[in-house]
C-alpha positions as CSV (number, residue, x, y, z in Angstrom):
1,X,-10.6,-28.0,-10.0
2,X,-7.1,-26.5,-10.5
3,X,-6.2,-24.7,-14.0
4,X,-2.7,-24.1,-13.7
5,X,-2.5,-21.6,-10.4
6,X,-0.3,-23.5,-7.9
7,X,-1.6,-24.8,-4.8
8,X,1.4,-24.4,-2.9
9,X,2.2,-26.2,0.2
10,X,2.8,-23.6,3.1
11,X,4.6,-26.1,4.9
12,X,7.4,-26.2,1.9
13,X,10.8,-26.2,3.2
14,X,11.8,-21.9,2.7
15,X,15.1,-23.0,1.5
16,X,14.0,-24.8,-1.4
17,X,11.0,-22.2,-2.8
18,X,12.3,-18.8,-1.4
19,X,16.0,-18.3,-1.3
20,X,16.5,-17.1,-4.8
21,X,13.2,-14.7,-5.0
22,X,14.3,-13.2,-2.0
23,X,17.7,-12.2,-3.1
24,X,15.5,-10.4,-6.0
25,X,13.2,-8.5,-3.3
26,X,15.9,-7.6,-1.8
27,X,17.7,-6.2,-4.3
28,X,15.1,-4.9,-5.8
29,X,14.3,-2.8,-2.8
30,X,10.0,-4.3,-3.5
31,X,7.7,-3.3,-1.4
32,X,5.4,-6.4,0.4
33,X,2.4,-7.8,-1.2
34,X,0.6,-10.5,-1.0
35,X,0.4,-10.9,-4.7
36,X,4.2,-10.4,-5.1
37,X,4.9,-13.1,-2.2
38,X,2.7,-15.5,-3.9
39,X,4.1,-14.3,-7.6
40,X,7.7,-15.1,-6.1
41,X,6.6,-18.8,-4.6
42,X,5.7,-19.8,-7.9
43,X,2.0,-20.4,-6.6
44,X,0.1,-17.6,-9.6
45,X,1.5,-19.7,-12.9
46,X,-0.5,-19.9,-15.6
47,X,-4.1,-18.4,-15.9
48,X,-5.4,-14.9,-15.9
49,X,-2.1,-13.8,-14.3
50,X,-0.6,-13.6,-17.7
51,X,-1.8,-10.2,-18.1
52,X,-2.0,-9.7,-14.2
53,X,-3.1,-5.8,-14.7
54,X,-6.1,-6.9,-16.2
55,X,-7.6,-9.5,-14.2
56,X,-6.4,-9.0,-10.6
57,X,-4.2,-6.3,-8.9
58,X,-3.4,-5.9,-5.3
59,X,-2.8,-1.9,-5.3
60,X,-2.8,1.1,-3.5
61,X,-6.0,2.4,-2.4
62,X,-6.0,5.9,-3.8
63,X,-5.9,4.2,-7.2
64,X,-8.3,1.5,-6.5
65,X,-10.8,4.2,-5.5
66,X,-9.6,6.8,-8.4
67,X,-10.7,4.0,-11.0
68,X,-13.7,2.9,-9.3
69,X,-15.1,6.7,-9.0
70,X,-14.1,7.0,-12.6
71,X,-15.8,3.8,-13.9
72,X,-13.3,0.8,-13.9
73,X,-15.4,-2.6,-13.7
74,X,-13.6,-4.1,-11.0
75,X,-15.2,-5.6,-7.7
76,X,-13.5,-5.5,-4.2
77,X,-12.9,-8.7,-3.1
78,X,-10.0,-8.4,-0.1
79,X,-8.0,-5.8,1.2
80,X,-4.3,-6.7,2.4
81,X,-2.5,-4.9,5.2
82,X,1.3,-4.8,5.4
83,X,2.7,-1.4,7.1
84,X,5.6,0.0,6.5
85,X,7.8,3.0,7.5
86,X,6.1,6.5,7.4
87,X,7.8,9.2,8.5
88,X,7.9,13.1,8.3
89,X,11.2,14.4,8.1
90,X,13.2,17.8,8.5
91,X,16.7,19.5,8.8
92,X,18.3,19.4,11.9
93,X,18.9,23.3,12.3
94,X,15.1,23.8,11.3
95,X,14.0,23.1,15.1
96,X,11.2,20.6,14.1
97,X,11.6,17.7,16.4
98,X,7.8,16.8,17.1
99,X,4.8,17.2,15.4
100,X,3.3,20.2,17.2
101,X,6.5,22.4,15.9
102,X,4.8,22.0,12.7
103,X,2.6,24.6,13.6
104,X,3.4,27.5,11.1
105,X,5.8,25.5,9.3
106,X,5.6,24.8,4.9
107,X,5.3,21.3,4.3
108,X,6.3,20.0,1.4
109,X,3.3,18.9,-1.1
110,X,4.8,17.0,-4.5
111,X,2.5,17.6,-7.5
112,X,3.1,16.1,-10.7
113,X,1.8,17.0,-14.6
114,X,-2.6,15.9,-14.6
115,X,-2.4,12.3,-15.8
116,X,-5.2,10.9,-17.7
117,X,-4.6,7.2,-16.7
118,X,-4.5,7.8,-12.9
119,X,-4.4,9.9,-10.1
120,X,-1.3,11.9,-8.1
121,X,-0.9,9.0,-5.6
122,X,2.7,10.8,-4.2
123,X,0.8,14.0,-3.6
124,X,-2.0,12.2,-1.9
125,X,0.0,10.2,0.6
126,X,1.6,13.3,1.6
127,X,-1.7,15.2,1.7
128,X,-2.4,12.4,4.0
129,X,0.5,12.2,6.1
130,X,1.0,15.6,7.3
131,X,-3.1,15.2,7.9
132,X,-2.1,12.3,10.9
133,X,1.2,14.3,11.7
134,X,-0.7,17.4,12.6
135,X,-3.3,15.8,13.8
136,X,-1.3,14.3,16.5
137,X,-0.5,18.0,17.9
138,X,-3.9,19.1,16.9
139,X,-3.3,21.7,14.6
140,X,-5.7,22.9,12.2
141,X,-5.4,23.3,8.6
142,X,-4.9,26.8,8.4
143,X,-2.0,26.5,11.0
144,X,0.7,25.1,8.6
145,X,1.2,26.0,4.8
146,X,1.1,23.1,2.3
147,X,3.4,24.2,-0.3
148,X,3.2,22.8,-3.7
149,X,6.6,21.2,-5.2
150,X,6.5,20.1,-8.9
151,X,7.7,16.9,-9.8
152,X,9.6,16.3,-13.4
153,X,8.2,13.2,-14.8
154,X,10.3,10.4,-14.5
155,X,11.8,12.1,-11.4
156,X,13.3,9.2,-8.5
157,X,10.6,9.1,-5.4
158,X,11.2,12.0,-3.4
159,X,14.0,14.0,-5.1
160,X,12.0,16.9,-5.6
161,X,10.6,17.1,-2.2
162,X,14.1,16.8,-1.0
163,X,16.0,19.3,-3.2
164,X,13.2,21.7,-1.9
165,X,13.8,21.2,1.7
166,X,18.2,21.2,1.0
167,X,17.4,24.4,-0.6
168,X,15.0,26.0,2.3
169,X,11.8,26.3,0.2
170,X,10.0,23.9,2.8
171,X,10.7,23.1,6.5
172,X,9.4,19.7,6.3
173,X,8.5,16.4,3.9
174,X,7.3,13.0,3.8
175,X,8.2,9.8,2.7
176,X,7.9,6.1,2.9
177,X,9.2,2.8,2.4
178,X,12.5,1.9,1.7
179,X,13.3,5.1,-0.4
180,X,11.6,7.1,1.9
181,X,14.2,5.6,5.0
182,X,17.2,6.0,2.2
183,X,16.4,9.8,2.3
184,X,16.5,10.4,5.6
185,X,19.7,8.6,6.4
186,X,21.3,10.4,3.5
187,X,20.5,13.7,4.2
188,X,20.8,13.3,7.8
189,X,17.3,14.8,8.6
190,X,15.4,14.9,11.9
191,X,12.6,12.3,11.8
192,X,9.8,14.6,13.4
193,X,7.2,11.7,13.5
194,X,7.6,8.0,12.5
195,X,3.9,7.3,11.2
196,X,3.9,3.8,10.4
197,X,5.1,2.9,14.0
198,X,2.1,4.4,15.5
199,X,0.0,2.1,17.5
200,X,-3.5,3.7,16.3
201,X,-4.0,1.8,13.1
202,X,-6.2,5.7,12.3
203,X,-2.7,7.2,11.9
204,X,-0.9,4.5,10.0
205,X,-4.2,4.6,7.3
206,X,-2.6,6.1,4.1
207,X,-1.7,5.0,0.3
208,X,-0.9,1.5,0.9
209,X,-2.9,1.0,4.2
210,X,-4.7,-0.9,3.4
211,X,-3.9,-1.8,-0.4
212,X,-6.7,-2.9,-2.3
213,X,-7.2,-6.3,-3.9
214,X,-9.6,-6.1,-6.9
215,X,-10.9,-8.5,-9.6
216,X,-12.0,-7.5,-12.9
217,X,-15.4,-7.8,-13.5
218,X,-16.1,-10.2,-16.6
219,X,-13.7,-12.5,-15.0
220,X,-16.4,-12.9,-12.6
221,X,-18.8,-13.2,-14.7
222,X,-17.4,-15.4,-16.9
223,X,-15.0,-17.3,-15.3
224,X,-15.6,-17.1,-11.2
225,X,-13.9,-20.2,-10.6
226,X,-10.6,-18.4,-12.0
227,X,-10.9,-15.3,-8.9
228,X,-11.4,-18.5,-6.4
229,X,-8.2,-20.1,-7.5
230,X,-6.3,-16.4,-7.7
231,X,-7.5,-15.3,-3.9
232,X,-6.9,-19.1,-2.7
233,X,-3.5,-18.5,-3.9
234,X,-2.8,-15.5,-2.0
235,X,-4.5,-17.1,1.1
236,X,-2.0,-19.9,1.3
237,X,0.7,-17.3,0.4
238,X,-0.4,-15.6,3.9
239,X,-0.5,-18.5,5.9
240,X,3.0,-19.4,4.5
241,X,4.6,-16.2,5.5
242,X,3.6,-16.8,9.4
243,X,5.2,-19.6,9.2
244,X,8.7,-18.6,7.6
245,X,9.4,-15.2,9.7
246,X,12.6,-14.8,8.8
247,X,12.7,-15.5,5.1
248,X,10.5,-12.5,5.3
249,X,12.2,-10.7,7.2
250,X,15.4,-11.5,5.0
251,X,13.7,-10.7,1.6
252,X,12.5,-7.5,2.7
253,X,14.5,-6.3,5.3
254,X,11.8,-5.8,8.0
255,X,10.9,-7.7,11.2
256,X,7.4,-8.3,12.3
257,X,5.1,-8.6,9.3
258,X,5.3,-12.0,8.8
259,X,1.6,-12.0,10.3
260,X,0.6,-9.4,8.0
261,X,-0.1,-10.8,4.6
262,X,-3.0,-12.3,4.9
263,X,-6.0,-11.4,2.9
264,X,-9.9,-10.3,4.4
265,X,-12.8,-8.1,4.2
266,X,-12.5,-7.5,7.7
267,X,-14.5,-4.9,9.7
268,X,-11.6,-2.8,10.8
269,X,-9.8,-2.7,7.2
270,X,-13.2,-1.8,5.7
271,X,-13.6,1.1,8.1
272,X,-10.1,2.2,7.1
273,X,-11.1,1.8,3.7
274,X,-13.9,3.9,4.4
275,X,-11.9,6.6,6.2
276,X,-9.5,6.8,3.7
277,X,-12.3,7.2,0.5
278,X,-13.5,10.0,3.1
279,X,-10.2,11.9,3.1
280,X,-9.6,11.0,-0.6
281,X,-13.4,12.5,-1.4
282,X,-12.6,15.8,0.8
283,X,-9.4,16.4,-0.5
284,X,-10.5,15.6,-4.3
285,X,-8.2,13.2,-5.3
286,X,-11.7,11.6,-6.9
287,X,-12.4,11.4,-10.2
288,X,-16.4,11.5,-9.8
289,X,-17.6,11.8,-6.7
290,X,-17.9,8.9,-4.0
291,X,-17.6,5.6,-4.4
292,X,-20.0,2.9,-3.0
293,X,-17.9,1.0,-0.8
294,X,-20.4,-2.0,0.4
295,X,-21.8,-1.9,-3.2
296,X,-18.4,-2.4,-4.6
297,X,-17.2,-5.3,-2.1
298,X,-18.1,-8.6,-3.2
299,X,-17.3,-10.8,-0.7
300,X,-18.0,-14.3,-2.1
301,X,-14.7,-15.1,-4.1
302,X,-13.1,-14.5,-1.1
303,X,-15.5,-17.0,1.3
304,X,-15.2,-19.8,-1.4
305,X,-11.5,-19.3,-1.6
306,X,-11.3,-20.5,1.9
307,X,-13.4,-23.0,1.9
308,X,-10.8,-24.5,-0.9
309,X,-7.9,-23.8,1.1
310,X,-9.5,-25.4,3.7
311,X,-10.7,-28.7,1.7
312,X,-7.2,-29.4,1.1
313,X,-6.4,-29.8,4.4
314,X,-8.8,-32.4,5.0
């Protein structure tokens, strides 16, 4: 039974369903998601997604796990994959051109005021980062400095961390996405690895890789049928992206991952998952302890969700 959450047609001429959203991705400068692709078909009217925070959120995993560690009721049900660019960067003159002239180098940590409603997910994707960039010229920990920069609140994605390096108080930063590309072209740096290129899907595991798609738990309790119909929603949102490479490609200014918003528990996004809680745990970007990965995945929303995407095939 459908309650309002459109069913979409992935065959949908993109002309007709995508032309306008797209203009606002790109202008918007959005980041992929599955949730945002299906948001901007028009296929997650109506329902719980009126208050979308509460019921369902595709997000990055250092919050996921943050929350679960600290209590949230939410269960796993999918894990999304889209990557995007990763790169460390430094000056020109500062003779960093690959990762193993890291090695006694300061790299640029960004640290922002304790907040009580979530964790320091900027300083934890670095923290990350410069883990898989030195770990590509196998240097240890104590070989290169991380050097704390504070971040004002409110402060534009990686303005600190690059006033820092202008003014020599670091040798090296990272970034990501869209802004994180804008940076680097406007400072003219020296793009010392390009992480989210790397074949080994190991190196490419940080913030957003792989995001975390979690369901509030009294809406499965209560109202299952609801989380079937959200997760169908992004499944056909998947399988319409394949199919319409270059309205993707157009709407967020990247080639390639048109094959990369579809939805699953698989084995090798768990195990990332699962790596990444590891670093996470290590590093203390937990708020209480570990978190119970298979404990938290539920995986039969997801199951029944195909099943209805594949019924209305028949």
């Amino acid at each position: 039974m459908n309650r309002g959450i459109g069913t979409g047609n992935a065959s949908t001429d993109a002309r007709s369903t995508w032309e306008p959203a797209a203009g606002v991705a790109t202008a918007s400068g959005a980041a992929p998601s599955v949730i945002g692709l299906a948001t901007r078909l028009g296929w997650l009217d109506g329902g719980p997604l009126a208050e979308p925070v509460r019921w369902l959120r595709e997000e990055d995993n250092v919050t996921a796990l943050h929350g679960r560690s600290a209590g949230r009721p939410t269960r796993l049900v999918g894990l999304s994959w889209i990557d995007g660019y990763q790169g460390v960067l430094a000056l020109p003159d500062a003779g960093i051109g690959e990762p193993a002239q890291l090695h006694g180098r300061r790299l640029a940590l960004p640290r922002r005021e304790p907040d009580r409603a979530g964790p320091d997910v900027a300083r934890a994707a670095a923290c990350r980062g410069f883990d898989a960039a030195t770990g590509l010229a196998c240097l240890f920990a104590d070989e290169y400095e991380l050097t704390d920069v504070a971040v004002a609140p409110g402060e534009a994605p990686y303005a600190a961390e690059t006033a820092a390096l202008l003014r020599g108080e670091v040798d090296a930063i990272y970034v990501a996405g869209t802004a994180g590309r804008a940076v680097a072209e406007r400072i003219g740096a020296v793009e010392v690895v390009d992480l989210g290129a790397h074949l080994d899907p190991a190196v490419r595991v940080n913030a957003t890789t792989p995001r975390a798609i979690t369901v509030d738990e009294k809406l499965l309790r209560h109202d299952p049928e609801w989380a079937v119909e959200l997760l169908a929603a992004l499944l056909r949102a998947g399988e319409w992206a394949e199919r319409q490479p270059r309205a993707i490609a157009d709407a967020y200014g990247a080639g390639g991952i048109e094959q990369q918003f579809h939805v699953d528990l698989s084995a090798h996004k768990l195990a990332a998952l699962e790596a990444q809680h590891g670093f996470l745990r290590h590093h203390g970007f937990l708020a209480d302890g570990e978190v119970d990965i298979v404990a938290w995945v539920d995986p039969a929303p997801l199951a029944a969700a195909r099943e209805l995407v594949l019924s209305e095939r028949a």
